[in-house]
C-alpha positions in Angstrom: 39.2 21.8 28.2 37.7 21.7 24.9 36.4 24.7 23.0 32.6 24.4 21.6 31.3 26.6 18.5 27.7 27.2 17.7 27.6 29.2 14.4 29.8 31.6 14.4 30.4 31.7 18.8 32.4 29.8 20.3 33.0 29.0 23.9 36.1 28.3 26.0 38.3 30.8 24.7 39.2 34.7 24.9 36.3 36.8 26.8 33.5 34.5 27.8 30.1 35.0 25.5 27.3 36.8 26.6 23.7 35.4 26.8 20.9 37.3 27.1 17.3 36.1 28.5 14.1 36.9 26.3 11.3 36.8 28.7 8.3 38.3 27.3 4.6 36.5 28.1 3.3 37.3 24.5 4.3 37.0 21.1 4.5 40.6 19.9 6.4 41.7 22.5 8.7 38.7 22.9 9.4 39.4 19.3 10.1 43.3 19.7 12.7 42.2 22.2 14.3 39.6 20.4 14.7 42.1 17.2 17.0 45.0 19.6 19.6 41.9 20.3 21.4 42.3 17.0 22.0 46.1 17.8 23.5 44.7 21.6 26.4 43.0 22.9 25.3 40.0 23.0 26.6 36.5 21.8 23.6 33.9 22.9 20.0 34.6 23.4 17.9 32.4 25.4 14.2 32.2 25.5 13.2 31.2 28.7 9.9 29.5 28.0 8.5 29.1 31.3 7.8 33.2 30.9 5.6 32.4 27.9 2.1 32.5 28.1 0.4 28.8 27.0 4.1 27.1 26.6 2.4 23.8 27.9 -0.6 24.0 25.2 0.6 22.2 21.9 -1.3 24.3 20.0 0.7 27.3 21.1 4.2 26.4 22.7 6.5 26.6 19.9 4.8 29.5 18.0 7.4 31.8 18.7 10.2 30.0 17.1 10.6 31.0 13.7 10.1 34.7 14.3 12.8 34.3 17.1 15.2 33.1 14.6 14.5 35.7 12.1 14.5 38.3 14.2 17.6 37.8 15.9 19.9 37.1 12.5 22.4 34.7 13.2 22.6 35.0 17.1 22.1 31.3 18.5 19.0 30.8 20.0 19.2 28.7 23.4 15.4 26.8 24.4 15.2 26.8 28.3 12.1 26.0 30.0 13.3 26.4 34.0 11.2 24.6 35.8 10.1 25.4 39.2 11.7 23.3 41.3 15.3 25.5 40.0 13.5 29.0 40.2 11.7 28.9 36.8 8.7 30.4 36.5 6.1 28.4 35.7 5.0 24.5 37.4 5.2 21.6 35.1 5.1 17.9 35.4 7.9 16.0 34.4 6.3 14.7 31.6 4.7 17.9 30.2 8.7 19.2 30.7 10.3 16.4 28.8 7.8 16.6 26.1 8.2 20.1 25.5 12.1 19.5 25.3 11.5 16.9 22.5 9.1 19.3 20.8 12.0 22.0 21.1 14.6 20.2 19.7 12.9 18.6 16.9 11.5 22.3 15.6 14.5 22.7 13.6 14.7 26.3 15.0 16.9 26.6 17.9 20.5 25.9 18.3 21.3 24.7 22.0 18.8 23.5 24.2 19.0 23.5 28.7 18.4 20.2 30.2 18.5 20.1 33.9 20.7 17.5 35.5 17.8 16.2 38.0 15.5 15.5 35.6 17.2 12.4 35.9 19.7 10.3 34.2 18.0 8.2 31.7 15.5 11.2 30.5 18.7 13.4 30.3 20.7 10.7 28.0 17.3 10.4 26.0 17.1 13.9 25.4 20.6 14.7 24.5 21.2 11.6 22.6 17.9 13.2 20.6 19.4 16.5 20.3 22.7 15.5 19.1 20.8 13.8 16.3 19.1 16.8 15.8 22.6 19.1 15.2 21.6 20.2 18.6 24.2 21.7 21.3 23.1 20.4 25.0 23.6 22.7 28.1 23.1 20.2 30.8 22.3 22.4 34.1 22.2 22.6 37.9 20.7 25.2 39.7 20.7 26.2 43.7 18.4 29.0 44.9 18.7 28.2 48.7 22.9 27.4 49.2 25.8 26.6 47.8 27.1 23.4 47.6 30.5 22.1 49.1 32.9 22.2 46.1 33.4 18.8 46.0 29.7 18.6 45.4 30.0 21.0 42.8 32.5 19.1 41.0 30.5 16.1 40.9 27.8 17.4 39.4 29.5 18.6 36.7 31.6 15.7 36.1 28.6 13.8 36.3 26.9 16.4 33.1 30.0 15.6 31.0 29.7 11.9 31.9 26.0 12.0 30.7 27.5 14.0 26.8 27.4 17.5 28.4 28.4 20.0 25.3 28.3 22.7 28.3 27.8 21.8 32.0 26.1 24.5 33.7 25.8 25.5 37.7 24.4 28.3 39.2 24.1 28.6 43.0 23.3 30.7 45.8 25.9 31.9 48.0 25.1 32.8 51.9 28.4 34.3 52.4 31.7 35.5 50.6 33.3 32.2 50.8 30.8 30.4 49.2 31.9 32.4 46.7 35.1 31.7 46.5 33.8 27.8 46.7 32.6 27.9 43.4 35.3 30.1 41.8 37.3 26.7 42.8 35.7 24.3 41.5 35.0 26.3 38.3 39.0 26.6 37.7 39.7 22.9 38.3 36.9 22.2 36.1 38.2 24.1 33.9 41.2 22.3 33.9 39.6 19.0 34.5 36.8 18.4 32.0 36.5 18.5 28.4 33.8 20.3 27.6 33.3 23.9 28.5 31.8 25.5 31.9 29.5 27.5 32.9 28.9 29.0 36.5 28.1 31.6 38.8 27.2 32.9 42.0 23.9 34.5 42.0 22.8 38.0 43.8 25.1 41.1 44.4 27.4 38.9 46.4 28.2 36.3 43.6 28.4 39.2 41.3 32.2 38.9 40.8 31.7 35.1 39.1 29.7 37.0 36.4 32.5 38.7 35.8 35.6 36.5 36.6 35.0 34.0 33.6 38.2 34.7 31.9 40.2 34.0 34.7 38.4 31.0 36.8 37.1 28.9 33.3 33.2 30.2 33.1 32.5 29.9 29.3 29.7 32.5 29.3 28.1 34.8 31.5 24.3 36.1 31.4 23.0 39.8 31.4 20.3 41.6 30.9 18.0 43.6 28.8 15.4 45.6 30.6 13.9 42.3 32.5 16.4 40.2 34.5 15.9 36.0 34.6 18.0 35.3 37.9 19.3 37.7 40.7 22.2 39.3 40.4 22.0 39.9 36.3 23.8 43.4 35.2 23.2 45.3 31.8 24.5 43.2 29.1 26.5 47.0 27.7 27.6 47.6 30.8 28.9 43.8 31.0 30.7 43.9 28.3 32.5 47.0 28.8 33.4 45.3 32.3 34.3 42.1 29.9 36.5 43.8 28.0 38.5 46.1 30.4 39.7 42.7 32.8 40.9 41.2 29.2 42.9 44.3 28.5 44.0 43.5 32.0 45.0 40.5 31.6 46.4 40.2 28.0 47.8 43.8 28.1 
């Protein structure tokens, strides 16, 4: 597997990188949270977008961008707009989602941007062909808030995200029992071994909690915390994640 660097990160070697969601509905507070990250452990900060109030309004969407970027000073700044259909917050056509994506990448402000897989194939080479243009880094995700998917469907998926120019191929699913766990610690190591760009999974809710914190071992490129506000079930204190981090390197390097 290849390695990936955004500025000064880079993914798909030594601990995996933390990312931490900014969530806020307004622009003051959005902004007061972004400015703590560089005082945190954290590597990657991602707005989620569908938490913003008026994302969808031209006028407004992409307001926030340059006092992200300031405010956070260096860390790299992941777009995401989750749309509803993969547990995002907020309803949007697929128009009004692709749109915004263009918008996103062509702002000049952020440095990765999250394209989901089923948006389908043809808006998903469009966009990433756009933001590879752009000097943009493309997580291409898959997300699964009801099951977990046999690992051979798992595999697939993300074969099929590097296929489509994947810098990252992302899947997050939902597991119903312990061995669904182990299902997608599986198919993260072989792709791991298999693909060539970097991975990015996990198991959500207490029960998948472990894949948060496996990365190292299994091939995950970067895990997500929190601060204050989680995105996704199962999301632990990004401090209290890295110490965690930190203490199964020791383990396994020492």
């Amino acid at each position: 597997m290849n390695t990936l660097k955004v500025k000064n990160i880079v993914f798909g070697e030594g601990i995996p990188k933390i990312c931490a969601p900014l969530v806020a509905t307004g622009y003051e507070v959005l902004i007061k949270e972004a400015a703590r990250f560089p005082s945190l452990p954290i590597d990657v900060a991602e707005w989620r977008a569908d938490w913003y109030e008026g994302i969808l309004s031209p006028d407004t969407s992409l307001e926030p961008l340059p006092g992200l970027t300031d405010a956070l000073k260096g860390i790299p700044l992941l777009f995401t707009f989750r749309t509803h259909k993969e547990g995002g917050n907020l309803p949007a056509s697929a128009d009004a989602y692709c749109e915004l994506l263009r918008r996103a990448i062509g702002s000049g402000f952020i440095d990765i941007v999250d394209v989901e897989l089923f948006t389908g194939d043809g808006i998903v080479r469009e966009l990433t062909d756009l933001a590879h243009r752009n000097g943009i880094r493309v997580i291409l995700s898959s997300h699964d808030f009801s099951a977990t998917p046999d690992k051979e469907e798992i595999l697939n998926r993300l074969k099929h995200m590097e296929a489509l120019g994947a810098d990252i191929a992302k899947i997050a699913v939902m597991p119903n029992s312990p061995a669904d766990v182990l299902t997608l610690l599986s198919a993260t190591e072989q792709a791991f071994r298999t693909l060539s760009c970097p991975v990015i999974s996990m198991s959500m809710k207490g029960t998948g909690l472990v894949s948060r914190l496996s990365g190292e071992i299994f091939g995950s490129c970067l895990t997500f915390g929190s601060v204050g506000d989680a995105s996704a079930p199962g999301q632990i204190d990004v401090t209290e994640l890295k110490m965690i981090l930190e203490t199964m390197h020791r383990g396994l390097t020492g």
